[in-house]
Z-matrix of the N, CA and C atoms (Angstrom, degrees):
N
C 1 1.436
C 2 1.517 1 108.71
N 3 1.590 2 112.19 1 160.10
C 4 1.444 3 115.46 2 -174.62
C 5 1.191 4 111.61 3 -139.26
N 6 1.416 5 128.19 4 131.60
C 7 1.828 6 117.77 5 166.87
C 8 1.569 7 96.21 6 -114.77
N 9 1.512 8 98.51 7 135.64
C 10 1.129 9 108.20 8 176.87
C 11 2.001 10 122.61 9 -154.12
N 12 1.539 11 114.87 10 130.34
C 13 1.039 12 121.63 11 -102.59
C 14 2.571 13 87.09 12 -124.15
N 15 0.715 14 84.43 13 68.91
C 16 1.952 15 105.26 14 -160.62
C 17 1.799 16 79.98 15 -62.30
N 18 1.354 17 86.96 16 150.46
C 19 1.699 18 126.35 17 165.98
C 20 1.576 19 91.93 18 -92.19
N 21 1.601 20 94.54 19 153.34
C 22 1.508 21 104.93 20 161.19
C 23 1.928 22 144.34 21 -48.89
N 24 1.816 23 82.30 22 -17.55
C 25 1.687 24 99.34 23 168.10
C 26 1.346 25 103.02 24 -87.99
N 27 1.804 26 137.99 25 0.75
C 28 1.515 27 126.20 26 172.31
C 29 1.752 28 91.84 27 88.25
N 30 1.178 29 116.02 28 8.86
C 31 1.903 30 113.58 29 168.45
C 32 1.238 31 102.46 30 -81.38
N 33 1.262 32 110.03 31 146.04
C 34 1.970 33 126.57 32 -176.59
C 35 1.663 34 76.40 33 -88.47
N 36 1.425 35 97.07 34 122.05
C 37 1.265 36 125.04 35 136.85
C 38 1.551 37 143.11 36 -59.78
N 39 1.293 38 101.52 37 -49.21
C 40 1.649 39 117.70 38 170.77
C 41 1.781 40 93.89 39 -165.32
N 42 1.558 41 87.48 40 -155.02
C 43 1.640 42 91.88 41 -171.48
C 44 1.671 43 99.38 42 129.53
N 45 1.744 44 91.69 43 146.20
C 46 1.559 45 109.28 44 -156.64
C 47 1.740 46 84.94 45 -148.05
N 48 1.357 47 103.77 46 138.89
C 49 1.863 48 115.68 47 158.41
C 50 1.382 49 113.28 48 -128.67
N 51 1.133 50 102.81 49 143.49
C 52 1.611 51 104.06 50 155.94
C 53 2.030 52 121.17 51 -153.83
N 54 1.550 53 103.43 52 164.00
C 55 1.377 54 89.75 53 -160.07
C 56 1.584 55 84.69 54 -84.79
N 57 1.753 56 92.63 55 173.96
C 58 1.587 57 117.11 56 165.50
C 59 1.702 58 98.96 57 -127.60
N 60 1.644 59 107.90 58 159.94
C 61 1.030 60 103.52 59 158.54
C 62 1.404 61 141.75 60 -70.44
N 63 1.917 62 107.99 61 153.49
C 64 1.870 63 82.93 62 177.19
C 65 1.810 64 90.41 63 -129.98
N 66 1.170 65 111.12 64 159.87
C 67 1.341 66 118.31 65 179.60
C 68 1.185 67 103.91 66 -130.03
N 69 1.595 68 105.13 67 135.52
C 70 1.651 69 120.66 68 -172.23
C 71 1.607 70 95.27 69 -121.14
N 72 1.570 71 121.76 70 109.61
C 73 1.260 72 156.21 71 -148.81
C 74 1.855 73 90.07 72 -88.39
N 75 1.696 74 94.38 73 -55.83
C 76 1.309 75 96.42 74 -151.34
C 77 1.785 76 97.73 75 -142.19
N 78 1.159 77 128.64 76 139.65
C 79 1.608 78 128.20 77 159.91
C 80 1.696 79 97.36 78 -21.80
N 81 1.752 80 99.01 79 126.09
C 82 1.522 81 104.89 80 179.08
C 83 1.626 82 123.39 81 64.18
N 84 1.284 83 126.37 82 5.55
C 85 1.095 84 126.36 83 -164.12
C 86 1.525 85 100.42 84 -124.14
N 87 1.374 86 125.29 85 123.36
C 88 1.361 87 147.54 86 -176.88
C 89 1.024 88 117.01 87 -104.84
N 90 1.836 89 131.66 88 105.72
C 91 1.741 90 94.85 89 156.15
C 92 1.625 91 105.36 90 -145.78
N 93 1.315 92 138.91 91 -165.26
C 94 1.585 93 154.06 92 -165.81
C 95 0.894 94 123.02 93 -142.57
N 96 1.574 95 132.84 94 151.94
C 97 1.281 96 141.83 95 169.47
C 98 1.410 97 130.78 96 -85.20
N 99 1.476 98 109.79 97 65.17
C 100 1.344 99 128.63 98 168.78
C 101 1.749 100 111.93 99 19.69
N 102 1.466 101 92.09 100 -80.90
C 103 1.444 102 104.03 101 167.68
C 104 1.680 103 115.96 102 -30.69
N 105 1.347 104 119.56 103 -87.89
C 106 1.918 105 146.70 104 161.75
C 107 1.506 106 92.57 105 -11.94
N 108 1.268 107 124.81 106 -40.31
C 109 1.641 108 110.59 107 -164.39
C 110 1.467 109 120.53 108 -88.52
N 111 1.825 110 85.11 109 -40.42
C 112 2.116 111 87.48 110 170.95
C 113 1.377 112 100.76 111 -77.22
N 114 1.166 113 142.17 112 -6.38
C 115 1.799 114 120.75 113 157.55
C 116 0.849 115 96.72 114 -70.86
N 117 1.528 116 144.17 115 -61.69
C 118 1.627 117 134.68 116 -142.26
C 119 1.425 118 90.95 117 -64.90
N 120 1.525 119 152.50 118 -63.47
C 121 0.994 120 162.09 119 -115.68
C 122 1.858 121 93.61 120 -93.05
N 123 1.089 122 110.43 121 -50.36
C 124 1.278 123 131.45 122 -175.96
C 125 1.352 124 102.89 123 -72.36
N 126 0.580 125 126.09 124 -35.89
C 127 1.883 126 127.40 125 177.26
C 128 1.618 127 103.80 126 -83.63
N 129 1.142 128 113.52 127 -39.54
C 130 1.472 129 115.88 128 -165.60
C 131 1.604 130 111.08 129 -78.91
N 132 1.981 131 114.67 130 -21.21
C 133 1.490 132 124.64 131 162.62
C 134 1.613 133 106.11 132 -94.87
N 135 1.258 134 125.45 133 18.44
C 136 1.327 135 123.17 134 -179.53
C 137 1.776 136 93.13 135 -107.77
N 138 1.144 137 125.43 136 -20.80
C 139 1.023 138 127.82 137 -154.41
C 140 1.563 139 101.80 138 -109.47
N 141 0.889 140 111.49 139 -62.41
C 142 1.747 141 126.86 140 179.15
C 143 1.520 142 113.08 141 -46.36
N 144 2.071 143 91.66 142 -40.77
C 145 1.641 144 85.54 143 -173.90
C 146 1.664 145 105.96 144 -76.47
N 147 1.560 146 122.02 145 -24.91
C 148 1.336 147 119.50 146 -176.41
C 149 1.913 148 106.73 147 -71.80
N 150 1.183 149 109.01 148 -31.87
C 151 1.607 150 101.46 149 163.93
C 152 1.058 151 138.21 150 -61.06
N 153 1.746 152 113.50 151 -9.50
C 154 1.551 153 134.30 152 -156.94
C 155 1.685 154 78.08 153 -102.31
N 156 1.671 155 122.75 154 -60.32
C 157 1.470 156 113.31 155 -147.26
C 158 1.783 157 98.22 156 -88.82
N 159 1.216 158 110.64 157 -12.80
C 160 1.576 159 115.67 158 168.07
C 161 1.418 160 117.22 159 -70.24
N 162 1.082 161 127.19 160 -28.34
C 163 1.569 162 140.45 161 162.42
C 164 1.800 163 132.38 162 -76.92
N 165 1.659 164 88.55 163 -6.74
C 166 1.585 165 87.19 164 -162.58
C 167 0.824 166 161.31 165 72.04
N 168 1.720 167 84.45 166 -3.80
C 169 1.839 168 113.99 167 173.52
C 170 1.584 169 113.21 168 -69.47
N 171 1.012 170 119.94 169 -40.73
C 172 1.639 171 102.58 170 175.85
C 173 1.973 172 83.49 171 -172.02
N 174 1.683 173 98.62 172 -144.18
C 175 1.513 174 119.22 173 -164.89
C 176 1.439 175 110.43 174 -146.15
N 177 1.231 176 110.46 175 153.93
C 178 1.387 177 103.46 176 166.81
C 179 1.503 178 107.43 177 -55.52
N 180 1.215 179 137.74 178 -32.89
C 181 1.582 180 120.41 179 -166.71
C 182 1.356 181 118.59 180 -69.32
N 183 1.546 182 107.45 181 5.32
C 184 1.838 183 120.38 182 -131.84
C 185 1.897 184 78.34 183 -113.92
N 186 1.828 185 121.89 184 -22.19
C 187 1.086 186 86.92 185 -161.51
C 188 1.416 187 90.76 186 -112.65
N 189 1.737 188 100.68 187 171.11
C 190 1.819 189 120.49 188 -144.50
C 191 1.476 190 95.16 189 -91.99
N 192 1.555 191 87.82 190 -61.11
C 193 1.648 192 102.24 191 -139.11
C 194 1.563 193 85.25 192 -117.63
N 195 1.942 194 107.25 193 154.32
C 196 1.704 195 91.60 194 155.76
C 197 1.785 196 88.62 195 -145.17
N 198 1.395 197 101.30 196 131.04
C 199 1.771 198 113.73 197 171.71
C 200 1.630 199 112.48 198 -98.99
N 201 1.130 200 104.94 199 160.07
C 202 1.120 201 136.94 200 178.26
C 203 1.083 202 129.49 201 -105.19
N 204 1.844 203 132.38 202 106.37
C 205 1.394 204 130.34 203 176.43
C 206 1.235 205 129.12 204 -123.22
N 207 1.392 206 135.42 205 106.45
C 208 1.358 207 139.59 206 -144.43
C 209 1.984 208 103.83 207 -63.67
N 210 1.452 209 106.42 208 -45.68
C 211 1.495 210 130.04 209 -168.28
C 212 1.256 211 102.63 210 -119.56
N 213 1.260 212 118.99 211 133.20
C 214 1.643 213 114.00 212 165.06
C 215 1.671 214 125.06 213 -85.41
N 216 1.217 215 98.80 214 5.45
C 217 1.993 216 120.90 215 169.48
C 218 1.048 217 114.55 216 -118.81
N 219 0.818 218 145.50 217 118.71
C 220 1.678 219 157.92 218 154.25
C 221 1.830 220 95.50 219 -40.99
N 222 1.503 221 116.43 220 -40.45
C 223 1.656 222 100.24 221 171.35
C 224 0.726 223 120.43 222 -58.02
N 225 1.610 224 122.51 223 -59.79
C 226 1.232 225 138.56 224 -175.69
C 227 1.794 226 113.76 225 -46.93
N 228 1.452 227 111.18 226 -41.69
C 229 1.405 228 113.09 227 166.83
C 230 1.597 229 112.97 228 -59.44
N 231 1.038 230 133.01 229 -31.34
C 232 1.421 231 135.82 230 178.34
C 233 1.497 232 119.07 231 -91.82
N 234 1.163 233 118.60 232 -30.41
C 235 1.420 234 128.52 233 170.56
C 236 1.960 235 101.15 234 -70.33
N 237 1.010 236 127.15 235 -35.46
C 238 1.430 237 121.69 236 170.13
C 239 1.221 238 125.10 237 -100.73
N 240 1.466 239 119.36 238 13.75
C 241 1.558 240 130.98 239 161.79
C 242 1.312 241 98.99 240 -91.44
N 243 1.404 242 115.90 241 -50.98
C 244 1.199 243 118.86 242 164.02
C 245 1.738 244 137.21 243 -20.21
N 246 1.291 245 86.86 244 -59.77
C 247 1.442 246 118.63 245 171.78
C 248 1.677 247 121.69 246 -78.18
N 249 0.775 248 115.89 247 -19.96
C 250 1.768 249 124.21 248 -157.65
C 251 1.850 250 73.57 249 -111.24
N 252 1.381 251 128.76 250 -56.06
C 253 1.417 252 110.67 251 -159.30
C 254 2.016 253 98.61 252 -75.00
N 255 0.926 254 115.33 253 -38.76
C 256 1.856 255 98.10 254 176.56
C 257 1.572 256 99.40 255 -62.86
N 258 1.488 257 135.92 256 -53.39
C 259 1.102 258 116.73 257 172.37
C 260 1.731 259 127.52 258 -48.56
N 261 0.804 260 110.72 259 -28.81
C 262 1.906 261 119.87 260 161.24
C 263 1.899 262 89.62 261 -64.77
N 264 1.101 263 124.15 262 -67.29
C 265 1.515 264 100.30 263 -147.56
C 266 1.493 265 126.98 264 -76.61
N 267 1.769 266 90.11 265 -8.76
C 268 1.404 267 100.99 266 -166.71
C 269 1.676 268 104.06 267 -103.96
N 270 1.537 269 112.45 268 -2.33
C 271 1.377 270 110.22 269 -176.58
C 272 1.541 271 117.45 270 -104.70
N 273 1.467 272 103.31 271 -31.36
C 274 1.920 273 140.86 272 171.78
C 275 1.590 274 89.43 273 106.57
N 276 1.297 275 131.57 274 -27.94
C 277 1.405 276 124.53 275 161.66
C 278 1.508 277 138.21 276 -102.53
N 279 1.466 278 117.00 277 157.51
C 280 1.569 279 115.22 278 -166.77
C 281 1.731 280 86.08 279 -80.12
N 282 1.239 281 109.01 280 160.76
C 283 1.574 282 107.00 281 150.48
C 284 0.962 283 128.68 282 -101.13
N 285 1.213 284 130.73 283 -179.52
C 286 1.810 285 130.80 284 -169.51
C 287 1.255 286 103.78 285 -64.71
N 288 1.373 287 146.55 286 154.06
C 289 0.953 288 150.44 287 173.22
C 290 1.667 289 140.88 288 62.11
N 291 1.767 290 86.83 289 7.85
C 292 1.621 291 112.32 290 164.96
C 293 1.333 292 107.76 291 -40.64
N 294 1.528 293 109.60 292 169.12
C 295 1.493 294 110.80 293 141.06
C 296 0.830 295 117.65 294 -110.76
């Protein structure tokens, strides 16, 4: 995962990633530790925002908006809808961590 922290021209300001674990239960089957992710997420805007006010680029008060992106590819989002929906049709169920 990544937080990352854009000027009004859409320029990365700062920004921090880090992995989480994923556990594969079963062939095709994905999932995460609920818990593991809101730290990573939380660490990763604890971090970004101190790179933003360490740089001089702005402040935490400075930022507006914050979005949300499941995939950082739009392929990659379709290549595993892809995948997660034949696994729905061919199993009669989605698995955990489909989309």
């Amino acid at each position: 995962m990544r937080f990352m922290i854009f000027n009004e021209r859409a320029e990365v300001q700062a920004s921090h990633g880090l992995e989480f674990t994923q556990f594969f239960e079963h062939p095709g089957w994905q999932d995460q530790d609920a818990h593991e992710i809101v730290d990573k997420v939380n660490e990763c805007i604890d971090v970004a925002v101190r790179q933003l006010e360490e740089s001089g680029k702005g402040s935490k008060k400075d930022i507006k908006v914050i979005g949300k992106s499941q995939l950082a590819m739009p392929q990659a989002r379709r290549a595993c809808a892809g995948r997660a929906a034949r696994q729905h049709s061919s199993s009669g169920a989605a698995p955990r961590g489909s989309l």
